[in-house]
Residue frames relative to the residue before (quaternion, step in Angstrom):
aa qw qx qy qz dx dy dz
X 1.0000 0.0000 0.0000 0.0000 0.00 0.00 0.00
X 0.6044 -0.5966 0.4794 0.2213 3.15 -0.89 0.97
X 0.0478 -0.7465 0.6636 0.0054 4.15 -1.00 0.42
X 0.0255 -0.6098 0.7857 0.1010 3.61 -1.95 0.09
X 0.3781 -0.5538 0.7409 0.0373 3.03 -1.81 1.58
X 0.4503 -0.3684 0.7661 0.2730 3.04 -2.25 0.20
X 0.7686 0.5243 -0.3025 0.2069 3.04 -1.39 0.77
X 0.5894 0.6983 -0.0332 0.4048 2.21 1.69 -1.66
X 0.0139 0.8230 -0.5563 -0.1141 3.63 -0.92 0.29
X 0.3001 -0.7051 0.6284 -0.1337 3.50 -0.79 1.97
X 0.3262 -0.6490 0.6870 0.0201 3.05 -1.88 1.49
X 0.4598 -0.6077 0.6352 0.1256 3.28 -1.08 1.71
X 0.7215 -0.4503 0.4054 0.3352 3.57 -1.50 0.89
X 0.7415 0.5806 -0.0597 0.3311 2.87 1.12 -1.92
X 0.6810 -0.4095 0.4111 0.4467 3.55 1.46 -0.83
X 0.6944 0.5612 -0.2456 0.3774 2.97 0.38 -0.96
X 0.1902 -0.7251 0.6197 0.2323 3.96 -0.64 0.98
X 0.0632 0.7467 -0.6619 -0.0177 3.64 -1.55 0.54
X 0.2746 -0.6719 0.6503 0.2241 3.62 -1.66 1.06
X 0.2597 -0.6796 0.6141 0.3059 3.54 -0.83 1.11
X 0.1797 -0.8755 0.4265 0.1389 3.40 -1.30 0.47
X 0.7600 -0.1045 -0.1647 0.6199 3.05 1.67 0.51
X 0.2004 -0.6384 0.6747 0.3115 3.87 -0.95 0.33
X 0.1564 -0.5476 0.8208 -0.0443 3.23 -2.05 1.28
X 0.5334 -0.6090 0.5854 0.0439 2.24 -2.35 0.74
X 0.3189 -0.8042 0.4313 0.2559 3.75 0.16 0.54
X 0.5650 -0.6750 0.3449 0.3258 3.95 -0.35 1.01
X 0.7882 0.3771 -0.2485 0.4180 3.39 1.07 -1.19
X 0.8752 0.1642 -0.1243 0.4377 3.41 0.79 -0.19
X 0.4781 -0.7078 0.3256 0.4055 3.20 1.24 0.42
X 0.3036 0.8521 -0.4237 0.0480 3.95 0.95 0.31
X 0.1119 -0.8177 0.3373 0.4528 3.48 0.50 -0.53
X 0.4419 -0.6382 0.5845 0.2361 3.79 -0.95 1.26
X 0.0387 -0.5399 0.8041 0.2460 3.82 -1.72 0.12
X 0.2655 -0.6549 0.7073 0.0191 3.49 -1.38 1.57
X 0.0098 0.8128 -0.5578 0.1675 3.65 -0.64 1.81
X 0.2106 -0.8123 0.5320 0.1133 3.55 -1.01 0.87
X 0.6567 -0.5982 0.3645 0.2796 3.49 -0.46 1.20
X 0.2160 -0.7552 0.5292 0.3208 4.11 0.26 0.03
X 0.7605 0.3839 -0.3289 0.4075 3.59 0.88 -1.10
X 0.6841 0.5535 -0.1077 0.4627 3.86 1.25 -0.83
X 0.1086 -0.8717 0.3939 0.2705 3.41 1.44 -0.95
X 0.5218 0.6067 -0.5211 0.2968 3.38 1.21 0.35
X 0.7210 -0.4396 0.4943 0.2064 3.04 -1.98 0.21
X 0.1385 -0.7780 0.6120 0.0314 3.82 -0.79 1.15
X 0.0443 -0.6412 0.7499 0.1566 3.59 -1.52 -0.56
X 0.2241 0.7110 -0.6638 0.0597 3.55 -1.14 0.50
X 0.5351 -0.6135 0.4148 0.4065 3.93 -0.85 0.58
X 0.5190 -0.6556 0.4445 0.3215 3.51 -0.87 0.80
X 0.5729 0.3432 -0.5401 0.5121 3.82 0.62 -0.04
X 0.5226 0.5986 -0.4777 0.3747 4.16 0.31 -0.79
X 0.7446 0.4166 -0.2324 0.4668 3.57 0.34 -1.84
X 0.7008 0.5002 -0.3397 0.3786 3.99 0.99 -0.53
X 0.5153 0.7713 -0.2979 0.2255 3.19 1.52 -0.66
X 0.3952 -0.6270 0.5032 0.4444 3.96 -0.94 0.31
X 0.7555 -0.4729 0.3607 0.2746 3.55 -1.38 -0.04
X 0.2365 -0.8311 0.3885 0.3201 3.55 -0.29 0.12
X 0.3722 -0.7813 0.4487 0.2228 3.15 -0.07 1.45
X 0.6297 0.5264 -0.4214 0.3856 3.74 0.67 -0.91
X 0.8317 0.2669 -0.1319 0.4687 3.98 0.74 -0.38
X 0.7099 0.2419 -0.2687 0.6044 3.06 1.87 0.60
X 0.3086 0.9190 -0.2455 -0.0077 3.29 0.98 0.37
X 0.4849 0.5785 -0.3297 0.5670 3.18 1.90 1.23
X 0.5424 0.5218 -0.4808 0.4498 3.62 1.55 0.29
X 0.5205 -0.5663 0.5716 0.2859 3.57 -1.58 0.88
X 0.6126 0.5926 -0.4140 0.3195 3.42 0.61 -1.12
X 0.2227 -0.6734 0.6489 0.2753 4.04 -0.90 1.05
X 0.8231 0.2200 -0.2862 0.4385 4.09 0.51 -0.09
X 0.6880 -0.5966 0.2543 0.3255 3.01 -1.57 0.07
X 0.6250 0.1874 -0.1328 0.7461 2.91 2.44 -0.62
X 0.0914 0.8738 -0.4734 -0.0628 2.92 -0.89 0.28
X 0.4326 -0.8157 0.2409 0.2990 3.51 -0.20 1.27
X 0.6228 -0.5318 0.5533 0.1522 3.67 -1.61 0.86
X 0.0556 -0.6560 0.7525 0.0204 3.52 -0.88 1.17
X 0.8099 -0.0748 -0.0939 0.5741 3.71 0.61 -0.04
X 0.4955 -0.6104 0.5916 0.1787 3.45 -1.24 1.47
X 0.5240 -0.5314 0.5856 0.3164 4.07 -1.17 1.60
């Protein structure tokens, strides 16, 4: 089974490099959120931790290499 750390820093399908910085729990339903900060933009995200774990959709992306939507960074470009 897939996982996300804090700390960590994960490539968006799209490019984009991000450092998640904490997973939360959401008040109303107990989901857990992964709270990420853009590396190039520095802003602050939220996205549901099964969403942020998910693979790509090939049917509406079917020219990205990437098999997830994030996917974590053993070394930062």
């Amino acid at each position: 089974m897939r996982e996300v750390c804090a700390g960590q820093i994960y490539k968006h399908f799209k490019g984009n490099l991000v450092e998640v910085i904490l997973i939360a729990k959401d008040s109303e339903d107990l989901s857990e959120k992964v709270v990420y900060k853009h590396l190039d933009t520095g802003e602050f995200w939220i996205r549901d931790k099964e969403m942020f774990l998910s693979p790509v959709d090939k049917v509406k992306y079917p020219d990205v290499e990437q098999e997830y939507r994030f996917e974590f960074q053993d070394e930062v470009y």
